[in-house]
Wavefront OBJ file of the C-alpha trace (Angstrom):
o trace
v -68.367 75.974 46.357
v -64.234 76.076 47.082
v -65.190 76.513 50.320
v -67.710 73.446 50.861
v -65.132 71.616 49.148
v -62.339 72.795 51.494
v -64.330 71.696 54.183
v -65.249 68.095 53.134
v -64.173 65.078 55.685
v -62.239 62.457 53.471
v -63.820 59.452 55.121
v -64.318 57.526 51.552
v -60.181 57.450 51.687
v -60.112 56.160 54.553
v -62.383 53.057 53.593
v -60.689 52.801 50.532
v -57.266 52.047 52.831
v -58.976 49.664 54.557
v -60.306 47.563 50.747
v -56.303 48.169 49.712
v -55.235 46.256 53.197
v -57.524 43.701 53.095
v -56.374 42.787 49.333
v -53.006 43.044 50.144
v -54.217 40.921 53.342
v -55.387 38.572 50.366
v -52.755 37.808 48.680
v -50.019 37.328 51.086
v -52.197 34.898 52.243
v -52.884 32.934 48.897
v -49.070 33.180 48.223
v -48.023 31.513 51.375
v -48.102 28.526 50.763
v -46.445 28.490 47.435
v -43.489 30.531 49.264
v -43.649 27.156 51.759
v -44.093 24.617 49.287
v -40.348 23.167 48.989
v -40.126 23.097 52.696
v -43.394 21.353 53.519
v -42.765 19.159 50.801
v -39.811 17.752 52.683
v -40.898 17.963 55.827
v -44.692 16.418 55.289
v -43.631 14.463 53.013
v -45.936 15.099 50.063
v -45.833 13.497 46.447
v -45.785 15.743 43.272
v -49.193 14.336 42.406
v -50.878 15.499 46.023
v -49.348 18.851 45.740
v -51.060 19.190 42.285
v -54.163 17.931 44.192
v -53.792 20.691 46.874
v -53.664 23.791 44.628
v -56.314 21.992 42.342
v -58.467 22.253 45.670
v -58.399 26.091 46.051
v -59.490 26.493 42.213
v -62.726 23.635 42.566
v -63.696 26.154 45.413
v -62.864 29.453 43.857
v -65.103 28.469 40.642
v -68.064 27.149 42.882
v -68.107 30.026 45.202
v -66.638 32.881 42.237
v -70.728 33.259 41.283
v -72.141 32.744 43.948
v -70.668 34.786 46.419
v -71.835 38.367 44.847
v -75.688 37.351 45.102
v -74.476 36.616 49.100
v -73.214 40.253 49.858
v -75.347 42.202 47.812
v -78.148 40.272 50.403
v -76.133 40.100 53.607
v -74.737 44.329 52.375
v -71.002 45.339 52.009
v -70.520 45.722 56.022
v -71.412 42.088 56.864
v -70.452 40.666 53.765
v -66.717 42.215 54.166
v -66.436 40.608 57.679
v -67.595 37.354 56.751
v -65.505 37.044 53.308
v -62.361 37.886 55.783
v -63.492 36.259 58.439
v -63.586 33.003 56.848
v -60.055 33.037 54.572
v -58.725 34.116 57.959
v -60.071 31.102 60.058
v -58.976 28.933 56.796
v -55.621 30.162 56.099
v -55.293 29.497 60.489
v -56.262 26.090 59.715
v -53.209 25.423 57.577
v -51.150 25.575 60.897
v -52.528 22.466 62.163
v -52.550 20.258 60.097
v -49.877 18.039 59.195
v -50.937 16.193 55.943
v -51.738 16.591 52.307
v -55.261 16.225 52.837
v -55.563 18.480 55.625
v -53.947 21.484 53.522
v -56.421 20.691 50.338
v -59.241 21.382 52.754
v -57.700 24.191 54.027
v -57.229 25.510 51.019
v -60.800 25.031 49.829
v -62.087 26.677 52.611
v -59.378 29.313 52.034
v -60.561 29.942 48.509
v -64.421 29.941 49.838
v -64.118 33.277 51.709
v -61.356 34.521 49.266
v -64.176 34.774 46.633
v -66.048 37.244 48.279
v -63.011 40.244 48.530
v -63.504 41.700 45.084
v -67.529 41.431 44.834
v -67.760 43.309 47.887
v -64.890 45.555 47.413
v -66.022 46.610 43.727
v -69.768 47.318 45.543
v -68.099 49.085 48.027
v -66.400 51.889 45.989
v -69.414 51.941 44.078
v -71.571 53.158 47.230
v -68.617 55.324 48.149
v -67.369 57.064 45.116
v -68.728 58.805 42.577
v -68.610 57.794 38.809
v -65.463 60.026 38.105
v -63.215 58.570 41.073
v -64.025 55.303 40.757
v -61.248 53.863 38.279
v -58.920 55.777 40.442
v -60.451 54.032 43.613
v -60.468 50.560 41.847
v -57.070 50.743 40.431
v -55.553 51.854 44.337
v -56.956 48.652 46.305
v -56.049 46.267 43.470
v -52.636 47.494 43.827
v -52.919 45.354 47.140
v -52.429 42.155 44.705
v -49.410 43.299 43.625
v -48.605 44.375 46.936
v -49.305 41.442 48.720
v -47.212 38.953 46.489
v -44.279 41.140 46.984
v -44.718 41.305 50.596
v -44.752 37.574 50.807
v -41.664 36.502 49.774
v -39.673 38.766 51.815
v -41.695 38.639 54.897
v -42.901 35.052 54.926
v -39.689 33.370 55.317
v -37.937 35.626 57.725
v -40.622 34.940 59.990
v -40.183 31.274 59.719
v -36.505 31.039 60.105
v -37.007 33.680 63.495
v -39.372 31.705 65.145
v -38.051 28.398 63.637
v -41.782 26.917 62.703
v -43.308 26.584 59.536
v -46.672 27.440 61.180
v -45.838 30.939 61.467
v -45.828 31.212 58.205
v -50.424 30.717 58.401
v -50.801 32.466 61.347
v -48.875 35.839 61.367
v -51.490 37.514 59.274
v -54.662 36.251 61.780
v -54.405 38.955 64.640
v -54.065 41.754 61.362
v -57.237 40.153 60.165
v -59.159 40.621 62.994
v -57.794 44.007 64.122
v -58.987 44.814 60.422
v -62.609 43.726 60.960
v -63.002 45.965 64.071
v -61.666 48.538 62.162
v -64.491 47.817 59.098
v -66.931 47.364 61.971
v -66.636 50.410 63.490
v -65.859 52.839 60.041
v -68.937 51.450 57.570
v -71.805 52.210 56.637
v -72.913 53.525 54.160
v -72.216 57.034 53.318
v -75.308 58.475 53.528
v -76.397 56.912 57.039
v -72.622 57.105 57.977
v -71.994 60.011 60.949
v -68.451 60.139 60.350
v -69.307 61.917 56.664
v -70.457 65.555 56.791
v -72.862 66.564 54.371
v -69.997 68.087 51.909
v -68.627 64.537 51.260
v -72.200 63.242 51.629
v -73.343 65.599 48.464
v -69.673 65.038 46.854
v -70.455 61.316 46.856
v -74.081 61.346 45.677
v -73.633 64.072 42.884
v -73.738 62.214 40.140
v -76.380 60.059 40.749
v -78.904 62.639 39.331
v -77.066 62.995 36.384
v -77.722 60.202 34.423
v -77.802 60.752 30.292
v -81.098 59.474 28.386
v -78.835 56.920 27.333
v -77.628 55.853 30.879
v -81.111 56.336 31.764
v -82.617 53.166 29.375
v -79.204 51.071 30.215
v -80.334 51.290 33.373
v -83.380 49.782 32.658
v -82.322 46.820 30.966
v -79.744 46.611 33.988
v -83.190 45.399 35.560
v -83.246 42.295 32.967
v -81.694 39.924 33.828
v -79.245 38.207 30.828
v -78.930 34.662 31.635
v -75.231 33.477 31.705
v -76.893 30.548 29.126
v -77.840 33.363 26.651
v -74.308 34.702 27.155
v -72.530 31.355 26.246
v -74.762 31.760 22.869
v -71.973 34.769 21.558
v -68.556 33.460 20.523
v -66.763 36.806 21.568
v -67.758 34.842 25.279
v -66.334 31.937 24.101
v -63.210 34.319 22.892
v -62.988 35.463 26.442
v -63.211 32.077 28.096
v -60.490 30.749 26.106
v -58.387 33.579 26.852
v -59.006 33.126 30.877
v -58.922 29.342 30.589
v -55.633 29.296 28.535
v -53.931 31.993 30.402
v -54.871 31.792 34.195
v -53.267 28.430 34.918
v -49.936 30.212 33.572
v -49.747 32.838 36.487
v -51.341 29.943 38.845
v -47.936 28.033 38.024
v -45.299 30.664 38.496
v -47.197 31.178 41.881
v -47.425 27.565 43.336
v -44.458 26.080 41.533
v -41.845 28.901 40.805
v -40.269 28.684 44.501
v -40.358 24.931 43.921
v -38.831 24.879 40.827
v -35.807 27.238 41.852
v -35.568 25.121 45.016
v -35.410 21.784 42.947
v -33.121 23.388 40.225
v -31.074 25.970 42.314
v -30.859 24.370 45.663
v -32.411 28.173 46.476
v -33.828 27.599 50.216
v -36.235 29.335 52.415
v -32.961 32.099 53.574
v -32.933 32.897 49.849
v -35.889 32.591 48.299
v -37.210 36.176 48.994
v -35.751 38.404 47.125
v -36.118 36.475 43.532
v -39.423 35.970 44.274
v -39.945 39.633 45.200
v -38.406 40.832 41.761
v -40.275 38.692 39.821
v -43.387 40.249 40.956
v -42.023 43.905 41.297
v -41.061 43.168 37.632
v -44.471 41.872 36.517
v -46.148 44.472 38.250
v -44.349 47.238 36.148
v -44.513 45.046 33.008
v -48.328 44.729 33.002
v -49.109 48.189 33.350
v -46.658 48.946 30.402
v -48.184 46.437 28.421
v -51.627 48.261 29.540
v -50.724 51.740 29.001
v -49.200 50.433 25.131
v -52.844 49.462 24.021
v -54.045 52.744 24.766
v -50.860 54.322 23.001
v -51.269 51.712 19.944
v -55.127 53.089 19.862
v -53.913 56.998 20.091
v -52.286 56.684 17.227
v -54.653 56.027 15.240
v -55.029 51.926 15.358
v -58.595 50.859 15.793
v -60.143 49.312 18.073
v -59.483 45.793 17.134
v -55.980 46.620 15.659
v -54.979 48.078 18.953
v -56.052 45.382 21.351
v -54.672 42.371 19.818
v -51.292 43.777 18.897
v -51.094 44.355 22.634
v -52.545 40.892 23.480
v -49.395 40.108 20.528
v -46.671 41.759 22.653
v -48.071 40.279 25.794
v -47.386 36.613 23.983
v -44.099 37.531 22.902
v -42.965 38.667 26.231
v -44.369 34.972 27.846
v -42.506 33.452 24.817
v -38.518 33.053 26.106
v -39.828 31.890 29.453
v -39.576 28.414 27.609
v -35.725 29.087 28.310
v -35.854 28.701 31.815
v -35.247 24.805 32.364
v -31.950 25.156 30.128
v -30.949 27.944 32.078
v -27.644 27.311 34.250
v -27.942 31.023 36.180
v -30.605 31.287 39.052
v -30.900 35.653 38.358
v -31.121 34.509 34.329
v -34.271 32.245 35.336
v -35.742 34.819 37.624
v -35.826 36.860 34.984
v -37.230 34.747 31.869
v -39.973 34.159 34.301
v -40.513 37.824 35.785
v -41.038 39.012 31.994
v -43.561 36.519 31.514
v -45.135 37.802 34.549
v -45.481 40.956 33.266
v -46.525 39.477 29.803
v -49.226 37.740 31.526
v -50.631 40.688 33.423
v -50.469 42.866 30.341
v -52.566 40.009 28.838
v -55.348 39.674 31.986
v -55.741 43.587 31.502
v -56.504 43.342 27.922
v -58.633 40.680 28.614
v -60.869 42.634 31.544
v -60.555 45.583 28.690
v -61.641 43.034 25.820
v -65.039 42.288 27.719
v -66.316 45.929 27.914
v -64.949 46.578 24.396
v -67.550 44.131 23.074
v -70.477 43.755 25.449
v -72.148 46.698 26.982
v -72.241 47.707 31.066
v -75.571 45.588 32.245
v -73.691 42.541 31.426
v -70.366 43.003 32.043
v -70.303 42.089 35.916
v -71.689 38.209 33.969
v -69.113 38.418 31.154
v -66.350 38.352 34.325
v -67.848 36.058 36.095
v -68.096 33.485 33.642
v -64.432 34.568 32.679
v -63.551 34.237 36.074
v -65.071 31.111 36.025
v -63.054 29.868 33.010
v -59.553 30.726 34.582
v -60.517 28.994 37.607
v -61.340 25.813 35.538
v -58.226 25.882 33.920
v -56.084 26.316 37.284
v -58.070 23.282 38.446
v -56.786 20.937 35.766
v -53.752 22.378 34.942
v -51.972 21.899 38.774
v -53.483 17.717 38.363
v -51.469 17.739 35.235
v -48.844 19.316 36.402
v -48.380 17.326 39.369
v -48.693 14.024 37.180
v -45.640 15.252 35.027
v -43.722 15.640 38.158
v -44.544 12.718 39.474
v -43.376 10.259 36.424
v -40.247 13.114 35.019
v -38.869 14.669 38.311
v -37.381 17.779 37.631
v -36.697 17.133 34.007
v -40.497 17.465 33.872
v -40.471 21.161 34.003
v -39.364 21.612 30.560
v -43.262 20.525 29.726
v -45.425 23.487 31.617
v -42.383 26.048 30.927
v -43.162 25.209 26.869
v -46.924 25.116 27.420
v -46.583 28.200 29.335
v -44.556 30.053 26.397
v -46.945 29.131 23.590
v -50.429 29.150 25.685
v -50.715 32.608 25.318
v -49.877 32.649 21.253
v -52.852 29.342 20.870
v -55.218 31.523 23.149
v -54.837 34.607 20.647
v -55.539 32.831 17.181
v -58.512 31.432 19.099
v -60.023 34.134 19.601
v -59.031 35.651 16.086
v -60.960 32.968 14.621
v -63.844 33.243 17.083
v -63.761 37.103 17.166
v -62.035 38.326 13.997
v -63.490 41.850 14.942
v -63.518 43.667 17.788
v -67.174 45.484 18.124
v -69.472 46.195 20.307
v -72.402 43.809 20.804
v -76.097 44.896 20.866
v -78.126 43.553 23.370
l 1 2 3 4 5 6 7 8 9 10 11 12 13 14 15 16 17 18 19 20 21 22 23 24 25 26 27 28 29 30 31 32 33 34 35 36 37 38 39 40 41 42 43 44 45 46 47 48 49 50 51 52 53 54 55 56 57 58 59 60 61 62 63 64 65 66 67 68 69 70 71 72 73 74 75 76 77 78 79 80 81 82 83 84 85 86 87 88 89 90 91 92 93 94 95 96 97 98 99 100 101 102 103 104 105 106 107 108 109 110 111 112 113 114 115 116 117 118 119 120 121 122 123 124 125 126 127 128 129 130 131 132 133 134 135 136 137 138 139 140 141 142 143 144 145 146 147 148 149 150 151 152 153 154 155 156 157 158 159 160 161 162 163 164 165 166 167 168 169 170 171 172 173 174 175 176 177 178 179 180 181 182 183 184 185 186 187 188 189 190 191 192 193 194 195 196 197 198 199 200 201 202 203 204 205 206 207 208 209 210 211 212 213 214 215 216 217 218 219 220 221 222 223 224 225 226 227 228 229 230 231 232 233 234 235 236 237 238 239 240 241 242 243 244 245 246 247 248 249 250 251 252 253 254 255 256 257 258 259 260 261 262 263 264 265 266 267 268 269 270 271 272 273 274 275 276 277 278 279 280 281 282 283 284 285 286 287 288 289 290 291 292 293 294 295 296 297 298 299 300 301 302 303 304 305 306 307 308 309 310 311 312 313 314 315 316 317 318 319 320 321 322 323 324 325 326 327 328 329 330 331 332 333 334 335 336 337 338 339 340 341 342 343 344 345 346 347 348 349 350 351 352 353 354 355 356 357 358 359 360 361 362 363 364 365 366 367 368 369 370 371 372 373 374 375 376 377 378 379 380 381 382 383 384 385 386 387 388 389 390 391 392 393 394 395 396 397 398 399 400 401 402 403 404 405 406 407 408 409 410 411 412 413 414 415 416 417 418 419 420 421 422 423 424 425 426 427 428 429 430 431 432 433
């Protein structure tokens, strides 16, 4: 047995490197133009109001196509459905190179968000056909590192590139010839394990072992996998309702700091595109860290002996408080003391999306789960569609005085989001279905 393991090929690694690239792939490419924003803004000459309507576009498409696109690559399979997800985000986020208005880059962006929807359907089917049951956590939590990844990335790498080659365009088209280089690569490596040559019958077995191994339990959840829940029937719960709020309440938070953040520090700070990397890059190093503290202290809360519903929402309570001070940040007079209200918010706000993700298997059990998030997901997009219109409005009429209004929403949001769903959800249980 030491010895069949010894001998194993590794070729589920390998794909896994290529699920972590494309996500990191991902994001630098969502966080471009948020990284640009202050520049195009003065040299396209858009209003407040259309730049609202621009990141409003990429969140109408994201919560048409967030439903949609699973039921398209579990028909079309993880191979195809990989290269046409990244196929299309990469012709899209191309697209923002030429053109030279605000209507040009809110259809780019739409069609940016259309094959943006398909990365993490395909990618969580992919490490389930690759890895077995007790790697796959592991698996997941290495390519979603990508996010973080890829927004730290941008902000260092974006602008540099711009100022070299003197051309905002650069800043859309860098990533292309990676994108394509990365299909031929996905191309050529998958399939799926068991028809793939590359993986010898050690890995083959290694892969497949627990698929035989299914509990009686497992067995009849399995079953009712089979049926069907309609998302109508889910809406009939209120802990959904608990979880839409949270996503609706919280998402358009993390949407702002990303589209608005390097505008904000341009219009308060004078910070331009020469400068604007490294606060950016700390704010998301920062939140990075902070979320999986704010992670890891649920599971410490519950260790000690906190139940289940104790546990989570004093986490989802110190996720609030950290988001809290970032209401600070327009009477601020230091650019580093801003960067930082707003990089512990951040984290406060990724501690908050974990417990949320956590909250929906907590209550409803595995054959609806994959629904639960996509109605969630669903939910956060809605919000980050009306929230950037808003935004943009405020802007419009206040100038730069106007931030003081979505740094206050975004201190309290997350504190109105959690008595929600303590009134809607006073206890945290499992639902039978």
């Amino acid at each position: 047995m030491n010895d069949m393991e010894q001998k194993k090929t590794n070729i589920r690694w390998y794909i896994l490197a290529l699920l972590f690239i494309a996500t990191t792939l991902l994001y630098i490419d969502r966080a471009a133009l948020g990284i640009m924003a202050p520049y195009l803004q003065d040299k396209i000459g858009w209003t407040e109001k259309q730049y609202g309507y621009i990141t409003s576009s990429f969140m109408i498409g994201y919560a048409i196509c967030f439903l949609i696109m699973g039921r398209l690559i579990d028909r079309f399979g993880s191979r195809k459905g990989y290269m046409l997800s990244m196929g299309l985000w990469s012709i899209a986020q191309l697209a923002h190179s030429l053109v030279s208005s605000w209507i040009g880059f809110a259809i780019s962006r739409f069609s940016l968000s259309i094959g943006q929807s398909g990365n993490f359907p395909v990618a969580i089917k992919t490490v389930t056909e690759w890895f077995p049951k007790k790697e796959r956590a592991l698996a997941v939590g290495i390519f979603n590192g990508g996010a973080n990844v890829g927004t730290m990335i941008a902000p260092l790498v974006i602008p540099a590139l711009v100022l070299f080659f003197d051309s905002w365009r650069v800043a859309f088209l860098w990533t292309f010839p990676i994108a394509m280089i990365w299909i031929v690569f996905w191309a050529l490596l998958y399939s799926k394990p068991e028809q793939n040559r590359k993986v010898n019958a050690a890995e083959r077995d290694y892969i497949m072992s627990d698929t035989e191994e299914a509990t009686a339990e497992e067995a009849t959840t399995e079953v009712a996998t089979t049926q069907k829940v309609s998302y109508l029937k889910l809406l009939n719960y209120r802990a959904m309702w608990a979880i839409l709020v949270g996503k609706f309440l919280a998402d358009p938070v993390w949407w702002f700091y990303l589209f608005w953040g390097a505008k904000y520090l341009y219009t308060k700070f004078g910070l331009n595109l020469s400068e604007i990397g490294l606060p950016f890059f700390t704010i998301y190093l920062v939140s990075w860290g902070g979320g999986i503290c704010l992670g890891w202290l649920s599971s410490k809360l519950m260790k000690q002996g906190n139940r289940l519903n104790r546990g989570r929402k004093l986490s989802m309570l110190a996720c609030a408080v950290c988001a809290l001070p970032v209401m600070f940040v327009p009477h601020v007079e230091h650019v580093w003391a801003a960067v930082a209200l707003i990089a512990v918010a951040a984290g406060g706000h990724c501690g908050w999306s974990a417990n949320i993700f956590s909250l929906m298997g907590d209550v409803f059990p595995k054959k609806v789960t994959a629904s639960v998030s996509g109605l969630g997901g669903v939910a956060g997009a809605m919000g980050g569609i009306i929230a950037p219109m808003l935004i943009g409005m405020v802007l419009q009429d206040a100038g730069a005085e106007g931030y003081l209004i979505p740094f206050t929403v975004a201190a309290f949001a997350y504190f109105i989001a959690l008595a929600i769903i303590q009134i809607l959800l006073p206890r945290v249980q499992p639902i039978k279905m």
